[in-house]
Structures are given as structure tokens and as C-alpha cells.
C-alpha positions in Angstrom: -7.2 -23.8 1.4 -9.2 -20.6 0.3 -13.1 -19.3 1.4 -14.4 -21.9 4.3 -18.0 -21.1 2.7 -19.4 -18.9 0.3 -20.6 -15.4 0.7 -21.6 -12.5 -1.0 -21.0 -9.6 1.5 -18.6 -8.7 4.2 -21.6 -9.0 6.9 -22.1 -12.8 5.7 -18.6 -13.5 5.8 -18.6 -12.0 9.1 -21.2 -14.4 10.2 -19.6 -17.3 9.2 -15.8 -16.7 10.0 -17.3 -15.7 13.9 -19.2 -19.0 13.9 -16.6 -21.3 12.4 -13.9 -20.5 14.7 -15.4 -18.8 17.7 -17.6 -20.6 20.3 -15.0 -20.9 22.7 -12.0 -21.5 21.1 -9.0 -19.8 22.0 -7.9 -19.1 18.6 -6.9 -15.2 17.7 -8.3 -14.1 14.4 -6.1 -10.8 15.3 -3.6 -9.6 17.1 -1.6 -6.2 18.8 1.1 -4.9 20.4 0.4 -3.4 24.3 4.1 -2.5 25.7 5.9 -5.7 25.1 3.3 -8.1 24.8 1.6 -9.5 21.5 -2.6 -9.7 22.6 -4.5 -12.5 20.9 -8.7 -11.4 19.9 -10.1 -14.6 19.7 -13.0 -14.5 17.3 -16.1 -14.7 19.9 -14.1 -11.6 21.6 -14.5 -9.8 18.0 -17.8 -10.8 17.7 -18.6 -9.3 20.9 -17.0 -5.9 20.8 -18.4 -5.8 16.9 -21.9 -6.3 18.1 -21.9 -4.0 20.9 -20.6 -1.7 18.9 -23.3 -2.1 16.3 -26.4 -2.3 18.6 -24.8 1.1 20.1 -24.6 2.9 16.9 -28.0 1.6 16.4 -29.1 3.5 19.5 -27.9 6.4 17.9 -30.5 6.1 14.9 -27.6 4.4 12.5 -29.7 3.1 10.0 -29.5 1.5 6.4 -27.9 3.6 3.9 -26.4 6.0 6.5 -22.7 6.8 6.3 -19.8 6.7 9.3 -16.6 7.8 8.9 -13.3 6.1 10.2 -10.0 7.6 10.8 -7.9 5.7 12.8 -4.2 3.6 12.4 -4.6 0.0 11.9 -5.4 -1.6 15.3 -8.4 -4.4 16.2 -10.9 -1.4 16.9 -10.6 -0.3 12.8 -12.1 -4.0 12.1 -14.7 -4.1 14.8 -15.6 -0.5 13.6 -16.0 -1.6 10.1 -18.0 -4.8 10.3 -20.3 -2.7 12.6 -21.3 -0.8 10.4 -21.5 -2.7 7.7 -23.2 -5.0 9.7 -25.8 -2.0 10.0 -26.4 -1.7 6.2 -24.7 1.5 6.6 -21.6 2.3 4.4 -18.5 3.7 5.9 -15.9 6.1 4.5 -12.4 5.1 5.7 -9.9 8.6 6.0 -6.1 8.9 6.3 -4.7 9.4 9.9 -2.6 12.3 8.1 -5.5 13.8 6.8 -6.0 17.8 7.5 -9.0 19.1 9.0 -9.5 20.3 5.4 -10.1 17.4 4.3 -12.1 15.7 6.6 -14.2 18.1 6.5 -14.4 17.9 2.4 -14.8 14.2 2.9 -17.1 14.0 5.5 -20.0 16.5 3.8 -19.1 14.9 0.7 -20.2 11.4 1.6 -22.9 12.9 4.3 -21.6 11.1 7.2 -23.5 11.5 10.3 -21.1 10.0 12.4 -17.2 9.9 12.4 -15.2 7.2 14.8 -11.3 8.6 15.5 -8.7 6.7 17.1 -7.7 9.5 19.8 -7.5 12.6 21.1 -4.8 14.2 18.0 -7.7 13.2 15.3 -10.9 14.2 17.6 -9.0 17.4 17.8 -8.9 17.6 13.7 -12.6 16.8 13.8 -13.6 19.4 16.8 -11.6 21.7 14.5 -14.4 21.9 11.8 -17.1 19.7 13.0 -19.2 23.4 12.8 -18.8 23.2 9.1 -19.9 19.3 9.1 -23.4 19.9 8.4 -24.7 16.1 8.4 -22.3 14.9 11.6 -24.4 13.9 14.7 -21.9 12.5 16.9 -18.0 11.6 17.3 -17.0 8.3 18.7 -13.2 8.1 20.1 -11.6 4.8 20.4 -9.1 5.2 23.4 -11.4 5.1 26.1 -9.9 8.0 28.1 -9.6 11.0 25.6 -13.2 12.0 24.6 -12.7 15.1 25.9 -15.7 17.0 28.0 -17.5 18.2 24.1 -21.3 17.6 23.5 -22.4 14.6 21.6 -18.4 13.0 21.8 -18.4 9.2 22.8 -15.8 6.6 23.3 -16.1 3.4 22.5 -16.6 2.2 26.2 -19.8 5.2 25.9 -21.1 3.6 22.6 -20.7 0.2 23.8 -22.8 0.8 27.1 -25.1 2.0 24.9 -25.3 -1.2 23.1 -25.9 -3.3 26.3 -29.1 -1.4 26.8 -30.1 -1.4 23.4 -29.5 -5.1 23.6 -32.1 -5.8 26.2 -35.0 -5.0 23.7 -33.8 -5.7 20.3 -31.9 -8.6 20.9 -31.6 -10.3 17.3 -30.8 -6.7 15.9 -27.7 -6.4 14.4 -27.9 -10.5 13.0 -31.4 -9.3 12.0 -29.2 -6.2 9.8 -26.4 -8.2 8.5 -28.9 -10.5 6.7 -30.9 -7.8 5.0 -27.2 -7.1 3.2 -27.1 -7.3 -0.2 -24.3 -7.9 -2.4 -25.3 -4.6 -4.0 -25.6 -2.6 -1.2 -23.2 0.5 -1.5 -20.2 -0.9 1.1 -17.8 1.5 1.7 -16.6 5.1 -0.3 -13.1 5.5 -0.6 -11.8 8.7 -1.5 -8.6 8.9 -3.4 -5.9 11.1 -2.0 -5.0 12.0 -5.8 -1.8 13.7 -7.2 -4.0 17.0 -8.1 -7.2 18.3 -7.0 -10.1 18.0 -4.5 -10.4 14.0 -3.5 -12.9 12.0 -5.3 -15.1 9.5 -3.5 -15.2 6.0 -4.9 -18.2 4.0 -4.5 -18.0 0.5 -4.1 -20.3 -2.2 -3.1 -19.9 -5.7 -1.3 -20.2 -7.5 -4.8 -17.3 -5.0 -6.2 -14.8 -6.2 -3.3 -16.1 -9.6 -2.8 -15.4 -10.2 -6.7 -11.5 -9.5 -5.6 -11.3 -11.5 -2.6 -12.8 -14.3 -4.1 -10.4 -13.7 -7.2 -7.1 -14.3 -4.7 -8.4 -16.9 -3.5 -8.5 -18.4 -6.8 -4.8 -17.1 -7.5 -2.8 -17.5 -3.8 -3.2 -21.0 -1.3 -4.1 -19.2 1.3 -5.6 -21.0 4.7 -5.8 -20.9 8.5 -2.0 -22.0 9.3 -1.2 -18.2 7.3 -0.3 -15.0 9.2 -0.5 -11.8 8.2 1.5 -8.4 9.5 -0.9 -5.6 8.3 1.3 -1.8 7.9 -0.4 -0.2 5.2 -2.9 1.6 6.0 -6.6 -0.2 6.3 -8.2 3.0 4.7 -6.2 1.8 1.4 -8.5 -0.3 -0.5 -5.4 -2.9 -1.1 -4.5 -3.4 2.7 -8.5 -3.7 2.9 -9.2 -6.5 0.4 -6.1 -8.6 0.5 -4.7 -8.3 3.8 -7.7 -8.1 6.0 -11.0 -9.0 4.2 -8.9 -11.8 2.4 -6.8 -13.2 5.0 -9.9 -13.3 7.3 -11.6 -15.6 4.5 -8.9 -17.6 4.9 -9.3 -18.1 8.7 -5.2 -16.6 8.5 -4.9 -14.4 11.7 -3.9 -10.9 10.9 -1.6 -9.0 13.4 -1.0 -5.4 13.4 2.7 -4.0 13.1 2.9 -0.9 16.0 4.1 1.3 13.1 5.9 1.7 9.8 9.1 2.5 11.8 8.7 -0.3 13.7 8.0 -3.0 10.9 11.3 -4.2 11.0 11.2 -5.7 14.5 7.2 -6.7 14.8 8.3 -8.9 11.4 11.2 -10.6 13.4 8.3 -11.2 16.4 5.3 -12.1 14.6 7.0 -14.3 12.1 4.6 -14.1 9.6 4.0 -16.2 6.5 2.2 -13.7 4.3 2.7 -10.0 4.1 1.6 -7.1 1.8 3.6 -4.5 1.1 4.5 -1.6 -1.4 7.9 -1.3 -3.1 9.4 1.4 -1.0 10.1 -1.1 1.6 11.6 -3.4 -0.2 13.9 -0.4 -1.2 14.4 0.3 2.0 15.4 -3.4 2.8 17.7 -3.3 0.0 19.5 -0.3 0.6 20.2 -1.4 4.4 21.4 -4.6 3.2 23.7 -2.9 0.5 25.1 -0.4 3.1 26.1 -3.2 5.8 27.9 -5.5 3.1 29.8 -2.5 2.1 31.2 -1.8 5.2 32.5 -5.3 5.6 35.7 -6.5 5.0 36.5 -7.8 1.1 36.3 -11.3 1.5 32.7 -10.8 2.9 31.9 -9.0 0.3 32.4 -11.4 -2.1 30.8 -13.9 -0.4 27.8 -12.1 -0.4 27.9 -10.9 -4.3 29.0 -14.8 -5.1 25.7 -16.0 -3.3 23.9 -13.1 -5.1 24.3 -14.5 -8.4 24.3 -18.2 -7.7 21.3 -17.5 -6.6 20.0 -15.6 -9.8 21.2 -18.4 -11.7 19.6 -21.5 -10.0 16.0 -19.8 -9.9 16.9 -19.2 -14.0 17.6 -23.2 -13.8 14.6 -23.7 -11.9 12.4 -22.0 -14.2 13.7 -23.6 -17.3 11.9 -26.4 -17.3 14.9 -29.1 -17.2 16.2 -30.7 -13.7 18.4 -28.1 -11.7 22.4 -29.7 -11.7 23.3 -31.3 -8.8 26.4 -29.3 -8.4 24.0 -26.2 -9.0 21.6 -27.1 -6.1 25.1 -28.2 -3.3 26.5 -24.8 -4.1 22.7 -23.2 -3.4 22.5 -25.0 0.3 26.0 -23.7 1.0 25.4 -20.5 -0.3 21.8 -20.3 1.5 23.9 -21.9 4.8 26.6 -18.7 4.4 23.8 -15.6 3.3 20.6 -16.4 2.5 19.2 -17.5 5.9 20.3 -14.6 7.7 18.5 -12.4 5.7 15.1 -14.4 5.8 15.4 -14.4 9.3 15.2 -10.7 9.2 11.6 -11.2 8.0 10.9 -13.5 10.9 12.1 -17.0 8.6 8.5 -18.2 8.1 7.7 -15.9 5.0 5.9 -17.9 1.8 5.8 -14.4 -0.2 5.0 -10.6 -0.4 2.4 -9.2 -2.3 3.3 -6.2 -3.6 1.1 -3.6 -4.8 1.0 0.5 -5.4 3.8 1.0 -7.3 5.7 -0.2 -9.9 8.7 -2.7 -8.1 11.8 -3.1 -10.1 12.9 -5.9 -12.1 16.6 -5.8 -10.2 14.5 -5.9 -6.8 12.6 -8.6 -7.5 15.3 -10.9 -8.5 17.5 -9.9 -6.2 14.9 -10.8 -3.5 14.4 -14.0 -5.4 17.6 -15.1 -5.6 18.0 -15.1 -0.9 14.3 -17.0 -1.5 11.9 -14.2 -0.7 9.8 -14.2 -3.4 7.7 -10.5 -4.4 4.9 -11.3 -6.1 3.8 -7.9 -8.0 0.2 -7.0 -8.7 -1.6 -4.0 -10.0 -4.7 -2.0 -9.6 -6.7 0.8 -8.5 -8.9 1.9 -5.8 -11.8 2.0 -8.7 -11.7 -1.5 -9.4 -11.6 -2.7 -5.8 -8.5 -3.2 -6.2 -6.5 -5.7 -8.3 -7.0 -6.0 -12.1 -3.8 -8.3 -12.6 -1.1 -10.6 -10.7 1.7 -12.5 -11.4 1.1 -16.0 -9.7 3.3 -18.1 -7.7 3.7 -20.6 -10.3 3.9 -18.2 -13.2 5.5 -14.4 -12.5 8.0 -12.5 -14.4 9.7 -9.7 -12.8 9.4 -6.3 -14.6 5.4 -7.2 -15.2 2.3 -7.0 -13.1 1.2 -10.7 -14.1 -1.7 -11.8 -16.2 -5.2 -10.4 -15.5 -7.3 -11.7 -12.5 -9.9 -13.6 -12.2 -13.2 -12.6 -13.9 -11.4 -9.1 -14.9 -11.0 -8.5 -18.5 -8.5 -6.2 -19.8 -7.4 -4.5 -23.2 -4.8 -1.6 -24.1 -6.8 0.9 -26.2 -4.8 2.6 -29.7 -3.5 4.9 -27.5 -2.1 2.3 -25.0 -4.2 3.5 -22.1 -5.2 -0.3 -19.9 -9.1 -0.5 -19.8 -10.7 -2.9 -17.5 -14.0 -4.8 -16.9 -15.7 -6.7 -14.7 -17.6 -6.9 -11.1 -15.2 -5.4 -9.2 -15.3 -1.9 -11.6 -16.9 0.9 -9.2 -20.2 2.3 -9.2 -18.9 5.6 -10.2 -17.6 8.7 -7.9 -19.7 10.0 -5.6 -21.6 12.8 -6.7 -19.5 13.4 -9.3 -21.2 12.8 -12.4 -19.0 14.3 -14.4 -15.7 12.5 -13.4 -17.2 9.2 -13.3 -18.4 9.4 -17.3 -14.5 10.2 -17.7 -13.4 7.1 -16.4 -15.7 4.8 -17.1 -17.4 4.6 -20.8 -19.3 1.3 -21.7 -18.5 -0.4 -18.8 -14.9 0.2 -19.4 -12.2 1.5 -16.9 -10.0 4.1 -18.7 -7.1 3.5 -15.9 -5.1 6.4 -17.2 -2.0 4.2 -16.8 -0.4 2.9 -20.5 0.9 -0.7 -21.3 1.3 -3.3 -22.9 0.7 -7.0 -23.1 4.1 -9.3 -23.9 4.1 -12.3 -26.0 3.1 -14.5 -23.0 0.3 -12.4 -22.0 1.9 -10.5 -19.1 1.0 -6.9 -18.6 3.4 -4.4 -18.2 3.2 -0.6 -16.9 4.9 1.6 -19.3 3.4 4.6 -16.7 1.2 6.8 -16.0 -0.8 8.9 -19.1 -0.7 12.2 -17.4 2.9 11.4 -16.4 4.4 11.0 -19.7 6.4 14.4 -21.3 7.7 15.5 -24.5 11.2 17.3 -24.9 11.3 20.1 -26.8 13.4 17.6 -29.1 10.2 15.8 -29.5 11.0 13.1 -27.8 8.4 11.2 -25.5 9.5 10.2 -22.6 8.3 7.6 -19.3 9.8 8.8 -16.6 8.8 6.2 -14.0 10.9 2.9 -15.5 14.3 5.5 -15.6 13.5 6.8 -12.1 13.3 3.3 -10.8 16.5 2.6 -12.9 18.1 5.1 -10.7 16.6 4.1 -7.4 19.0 0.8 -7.6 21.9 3.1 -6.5 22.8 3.1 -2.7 23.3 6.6 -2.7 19.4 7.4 -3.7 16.8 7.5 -1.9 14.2 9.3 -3.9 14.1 9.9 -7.5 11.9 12.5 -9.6 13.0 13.3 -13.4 12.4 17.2 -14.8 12.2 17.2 -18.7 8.4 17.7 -20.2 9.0 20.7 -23.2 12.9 21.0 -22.3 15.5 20.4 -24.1 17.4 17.6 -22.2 16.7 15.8 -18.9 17.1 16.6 -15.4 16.5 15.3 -11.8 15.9 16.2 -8.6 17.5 13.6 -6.4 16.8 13.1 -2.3 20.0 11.3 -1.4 20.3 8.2 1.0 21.5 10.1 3.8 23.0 7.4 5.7 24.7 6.1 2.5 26.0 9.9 1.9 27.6 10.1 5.4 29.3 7.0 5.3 30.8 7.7 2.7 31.7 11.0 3.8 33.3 9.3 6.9 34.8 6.6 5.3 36.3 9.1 2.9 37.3 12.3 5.8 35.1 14.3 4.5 34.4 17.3 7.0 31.0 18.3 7.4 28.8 19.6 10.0 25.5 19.0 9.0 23.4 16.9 5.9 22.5 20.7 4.6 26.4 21.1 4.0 27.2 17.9 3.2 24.9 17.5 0.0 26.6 20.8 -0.9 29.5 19.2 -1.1 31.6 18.7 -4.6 32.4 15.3 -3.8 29.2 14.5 -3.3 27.8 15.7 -5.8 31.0 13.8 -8.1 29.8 10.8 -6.3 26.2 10.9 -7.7 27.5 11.7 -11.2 29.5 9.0 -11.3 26.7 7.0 -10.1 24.2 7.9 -12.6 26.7 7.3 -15.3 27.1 3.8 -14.2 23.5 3.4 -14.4 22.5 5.2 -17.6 24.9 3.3 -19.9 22.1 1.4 -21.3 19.7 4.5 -22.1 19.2 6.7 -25.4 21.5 9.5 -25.1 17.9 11.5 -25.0 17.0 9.8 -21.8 20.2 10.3 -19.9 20.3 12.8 -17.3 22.4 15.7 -17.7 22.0 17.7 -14.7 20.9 17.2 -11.2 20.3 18.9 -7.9 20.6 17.3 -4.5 18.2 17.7 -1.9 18.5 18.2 1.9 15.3 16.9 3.1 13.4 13.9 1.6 9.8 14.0 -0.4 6.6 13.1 2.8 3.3 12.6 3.2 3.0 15.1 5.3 4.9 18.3 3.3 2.4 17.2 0.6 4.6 15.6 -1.9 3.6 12.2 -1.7 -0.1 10.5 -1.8 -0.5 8.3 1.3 -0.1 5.5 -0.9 3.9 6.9 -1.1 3.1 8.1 -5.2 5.6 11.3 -6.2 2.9 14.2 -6.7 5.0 15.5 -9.7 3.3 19.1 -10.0 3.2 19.6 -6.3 7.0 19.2 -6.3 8.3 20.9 -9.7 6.1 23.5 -8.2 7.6 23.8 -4.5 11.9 23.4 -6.4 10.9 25.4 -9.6 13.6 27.9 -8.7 16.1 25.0 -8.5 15.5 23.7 -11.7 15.0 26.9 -13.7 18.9 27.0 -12.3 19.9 23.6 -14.1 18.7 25.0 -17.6 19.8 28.4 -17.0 22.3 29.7 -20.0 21.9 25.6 -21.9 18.1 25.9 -23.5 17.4 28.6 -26.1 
């Protein structure tokens, strides 16, 4: 169905999604989880707690221009927050909920917020903790209503809003009065990037730059008001943002809220969604648990299941080919869809149309695989600096293993090195007060991605990987370590996957095993063991692994294979500082923290 009517900033869109479906319907533009009830937000209740909100960060001299800060889990009170202020002309700076005290404060005199709205009393405690050094920061506005604590100039929203009322009673037509002095210029929101090295840079984007890539889905996906969406990742990403909350919202599709990443599984299975966003690390997850419980039934099960695998493989390969699917083809599909399939898209709630995936690159394997039950992935790529999607694949026309054709109104070319520029209107404004930086990345109007690729001979684009991440053996040899490691990721048995090699003579890994996997295995096999520390010790395990990599590498030069690996007790996180919040590998921050571990793998073999 796409945009109802046209707009050309989030305020406007506001305006007319409140308008078009509130006025006393019942209908819930969102929805949450309070103990074991799903709560409907009808759109004249988000109207309501958005404008109160508004006119009481109004009363607190919020003006044009200004800056607010958000740091809060995804939840109704992130949205209301975020068309307040933008409904205010201000701009607002969205921050991780696993961000340190450092780094609010960077972010927060960086951008010159003057005020910062937290979800509860474990991130007002992260503010409190350097608010001294906040030199612009006026006030702190807590959502949960009962930990604001007893500090000066800390509010909750219930405080704020109370404020509102007031303010209300003399400047009644204020916040509509703000949201049509927006222009699609106007600075919208600065996103700083979590980054694999260095101090975070702030992105600057306007309503035109997002607006540009809403608009652009619209023109790729069908999406309307009988869609549902269950938002996980994290709002403060600029890809939740646009597609799953700013587009789904254009769309009139109600967006619901999953409790948490843990418990994404089971909200699916309730909410029954038909559209969902998501990054490829949950569909590896989903993989791996699927593998693991057809493995530990009996034989004939199993090749049941591996049957309907690649019947399935091969009547999307029919489909696609143009000619009419055989009859016999399509019977052996329903039966096989009747005995597999349907149970596992019931585990996504059995209304799913597609994912979108987004962040990472997603396997070729995984995408057919997920294909073949009838979930379909459709893979896109991007960057928080263009807003954020520079290519899909379509519905109608994907190919697993690439990130589509470009989107709408975004032009792309691979310069002589193979680095992927990018133009259009959804390019940033630049980083934010970083002058430097900014004429680095962007040079005629061009986005210099920093990822290389190429183009196939029907025009889809495909990640080779990252520029920074590419290394040279001491042989010579360059190699792109992301395509092997997701090679290797295929294997039940792995979890996480980083490959050692830049300036050395042959590869290595470091390898964070499936731990589940491992100790069935171990069980299954009576191997003794007290603990995962001793049992990725283990010989056998570690025979295991080999055995499993050489499966895998078959098809790989011989100076791609991996010759040597250690095995890890504990797995790469957010929080130890090894992945970005957007669930990247921060390569140096990891060779760093196991470069005793791998000096041991080359020890007496390089000279």
C-alpha cells in the first residue's frame, strides 16, 4: 500500500499518521509487553503523551536547533520521546543502553545536548556519574516514573508531562505551531557511530536524508496497514530507526516491541508478525538451534528433514527459472511443507511475509536454507552515513550471496580500487564537528564507504569486505577474511569466527565454539568434563573442530585454509568491548586482548 500522504519530515508525517488513524479509533499504532499482557497505544493515546511531552520540554526553554539526548531500550516512551523533540525543531542524539559513562559524556558535549531523557534508574545512574563534566546539560528526564531519584534538576516523565499541562493552558497551538516550521533540511537527529577503533563520530543527518530512504522502501517493499512489525534492534541504530519504525509507521503497520533479545524467540510466537528486521546473527542463531535438535533425533527423522531441505532448494531453483514448476515437484513441496516446513514457520509466529536483513553480511547457505522452509531473508546494505540503505535485493528479484541492486534515487559506483561510493539525498551532512573526518569520507558528493565490491553481470552488488579489514600474508597473498569466516560459521560446532593472518605466513583462527553443540557432543560421546573451561581443552574437541574445518575448506586456495586454531572459553560481547552494538567483530580490540594466544600458534612455524 506504501505512504498514505506525502511528507517531507518526520513532524509532518507525524501529523498525518495521528490524524489518519486516531480520532477515536481503537487501533494500536504500537504495542508492549507489561507481565503477561500485550498493551495496544492507539494513535490519539501517542499523540497525547507526544505532545505533553513536547509542550513540557518546551517549558524547559527546548527550542529550535537545541539538542536532547535519548538512551533508553526500545519501548513506546523512545517514539513519543523522539517525535517530541523533533516536533520542537530540536534534533536528538539517540545513545546505546550499553554505553559507558565515558561515552555519554563524550557524546553528550560533543553534540551539546542540554538535555538527556534515560529509561531508568541503571542509566540516570551513568549520567549522575559525569553529568559535572556535561557542561551544556540542563536537565535529566527519567522515563519509569518512580526512579528519578531525589537529584536537582532530575524529572520523570510523569514531572515533564505535568509541566506540559500547564504550559498547555497559554500556548495551546504550540507544539503543531513547531512541527510546521520543520523543514526537510532541518538537522534531524546525530547518530554517533560506535566504531571498531577510536573516539565515536557524530553523524548528521536531516529529515530530507532519512525521508529519501523511507520513501525509497516504500518504492521497493508492499508494505500497508494489515503489516506488523516486532522491533529488537536497537532504535538508536539508524536501520531499526528508518525501516522498522519511521517506515512501518508510514505504512500505518503497527510496530510492537519484543521485551528483549533473549526473549525474541517467544514475543515472535505471540505477536505473530508479518514483517521483521533483523541482523544475521539471529538467523545463525535459528539455524544452529534447528541443526542441533534434528541431530539429536532419531535417523529416519533426520532424513526427513535433510529430504525436505533440498526439495525445497530445488523447487525455489524451479520457481525462479522462469518455466512452470512440475506438478510432481510442487505434490512433493506440500507434503514436504505438511512433514517440516510448517513447524518451523510457526516458530516465527506463521504469519511472516519476510525479514529484512541488514548489518552484516548473511550467507549464501543461510539464505537458501531459510528459503527453501519459505522464510524468505531479504538482504540489504548500508551505513549509518547514508541514512541507511544504499542497496536491496527485492522480493521479486534477490540473489543470495549479494546485497541487491541499488535503491531508489541512490547512485553507486566501485572506484579502481574497488572501494563502493555512493550518492544521493540520503548521503549525511558530514560528522559533527569533525571537519577533518567528514572531507575523508565524503569528496564531490561521493561516499567513500570503506567497504570493497563488485557489481555482477546482472547488476547485483556484492560485499567482498571491508578496506581496513583486508590483510596480506607475508606470502603476499591478499586476503578477505569476512566471506571465509562466514564459510565457517555454517558449522554447528561455531559460534563465532575471527581469522589471524595479515603479514604472516599462513592462516589462523580464533574460534568461540557453540557451547551447547560442544556439550552434546561431549555427552553423547562420554566425554568427562566438569566445566566449558576444561572441556574446550579437550583433544577431542579440539579433533572435532579440525575435522570440521576440513570439511568446510575443501573448496578454498590452499593459502586460505586455516592451519591452526585456538578455542575459546567465553564468547566475543558487547559489553567486554569486542563487538560494536551493531554485533561487528572489533578485529584490533580482539588480536589485541588473545595476542599471547596467537603468538603461540606461529611459535617455532614462521621465520
Amino acid at each position: 500500500m506504501g505512504i498514505y500522504k506525502d511528507f517531507k519530515t518526520i513532524s509532518q508525517l507525524f501529523q498525518i499518521m495521528t490524524m489518519e488513524f486516531g480520532k477515536g479509533k481503537e487501533r494500536p499504532a504500537l504495542k508492549y509487553k507489561s507481565g503477561e499482557q500485550w498493551i495496544g497505544v492507539s494513535y490519539d493515546e501517542l499523540l497525547r503523551q507526544t505532545e505533553l511531552l513536547a509542550l513540557g520540554l518546551a517549558s524547559m526553554g527546548v527550542k529550535r536547533g537545541d539538542k536532547i539526548a535519548i538512551i533508553a531500550e526500545n519501548r513506546p516512551e523512545w517514539a513519543y520521546s523522539d517525535f517530541a523533540v523533533l516536533g520542537l525543531g530540536a534534533a536528538d542524539v539517540p545513545l546505546y543502553p550499553i554505553s559507558t559513562s565515558e561515552t555519554i559524556e563524550f557524546c553528550v558535549n560533543n553534540s551539546e545536548s542540554v538535555g538527556i531523557i534515560v529509561s531508568n534508574k541503571f542509566q540516570l545512574n551513568k549520567v549522575l556519574k559525569v553529568r559535572g563534566n556535561c557542561k551544556t546539560l540542563r536537565f535529566i528526564v527519567v522515563m519509569n516514573n518512580d526512579e528519578r531519584g531525589s537529584e536537582k534538576d532530575v524529572f520523570t516523565f510523569a514531572d515533564l508531562q505535568a509541566k506540559g499541562i500547564e504550559f498547555q493552558k497559554s500556548n495551546s497551538s504550540h507544539f503543531v505551531e513547531s512541527m510546521n516550521l520543520c523543514q526537510e533540511n532541518d538537522l534531524c537527529t546525530i547518530i554517533y557511530t560506535s566504531g571498531t577503533t577510536g573516539e565515536p563520530k557524530g553523524v548528521v543527518l536531516t529529515h530530507k536524508n532519512i525521508i529519501s530512504n523511507v520513501k525509497g522502501a516504500h518504492e521497493v517493499f508492499d508494505i500497508g496497514e494489515s503489516d506488523s512489525f516486532l522491533s529488537f534492534l536497537p532504535l538508536c541504530h539508524i536501520f531499526e530507526r528508518m525501516a522498522g519504525y519511521y517506515t512501518a509507521f508510514s505504512a500505518g503497520s503497527m510496530i510492537a516491541y519484543a521485551e528483549s533479545i533473549e526473549k525474541v524467540a517467544q514475543n515472535l510466537k505471540e505477536v505473530q508478525p508479518t514483517i521483521m528486521t533483523a541482523v544475521p546473527r539471529l538467523f545463525e542463531r535459528i539455524y544452529s538451534k534447528i541443526k542441533r535438535n534434528v541431530d539429536s533425533q532419531p535417523e529416519k527423522k533426520q532424513k526427513i528433514f535433510n529430504w525436505a531441505i533440498e526439495l525445497g532448494k530445488e523447487y525455489q531453483v524451479s520457481r525462479k527459472s522462469g518455466h512452470p514448476v512440475p506438478i510432481f515437484l510442487t505434490l512433493k513441496r506440500k507434503l514436504a511443507d505438511k512433514l517440516v516446513y510448517h513447524k518451523l514457520r510457526e516458530a516465527t509466529g506463521g504469519n511472516l511475509r519476510f525479514f529484512i536483513s541488514g548489518g552484516a553480511a548473511l550467507s549464501r547457505e543461510l539464505g537458501q536454507f531459510f528459503e527453501a522452509v519459505g522464510i524468505l531473508i531479504i538482504e540489504g546494505y548500508g551505513l549509518t552515513e547514508s541514512s541507511p540503505v544504499l542497496s536491496c535485493n527485492r522480493l521479486n528479484d534477490y540473489k543470495f550471496g549479494t546485497v541487491g541492486k541499488p535503491y531508489p534515487g541512490v547512485e553507486i559506483k566501485i572506484a579502481k580500487d574497488g572501494e563502493i561510493l555512493a550518492y544521493g539525498p540520503n548521503i549525511m551532512q558530514g560528522y559533527y564537528k569533525n571537519k577533518r573526518e567528514t572531507e575523508e569520507t565524503i569528496k564531490d558528493g561521493w561516499l567513500h564507504t570503506g567497504d570493497i565490491g563488485v557489481f555482477d553481470a546482472e547488476g547485483f552488488l556484492i560485499i567482498t569486505d571491508r578496506k581496513k579489514h583486508l590483510f596480506k600474508t607475508s606470502g603476499g597473498k591478499y586476503i578477505a577474511p569476512t566471506p571465509i569466516e562466514n564459510m565457517f560459521l555454517a558449522s554447528k560446532f561455531i559460534d563465532q569466527f575471527i581469522l589471524i593472518g595479515d603479514r604472516r605466513m599462513f592462516l589462523s583462527a580464533l574460534i568461540v565454539p557453540d557451547y551447547e553443540a560442544l556439550k552434546e557432543y561431549a555427552d553423547a560421546n562420554r566425554i568427562q568434563y566438569k566445566d566449558v573451561e576444561e572441556l574446550v581443552e579437550m583433544k577431542q574437541i579440539y579433533e572435532l573442530l579440525e575435522k570440521d574445518l576440513d570439511q568446510f575448506q575443501k573448496k578454498l586456495a590452499n593459502f586460505e585454509r586455516v592451519r591452526k586454531f585456538a578455542i575459546l572459553d567465553k564468547p566475543f560481547t558487547i559489553e567486554t568491548g569486542e563487538l560494536t552494538p551493531s554485533l561487528k567483530i572489533k578485529r584490533k580490540v580482539i588480536e589485541e586482548r588473545y595476542k599471547d594466544l596467537i603468538e603461540d600458534m606461529y611459535k617455532g612455524l614462521e621465520g
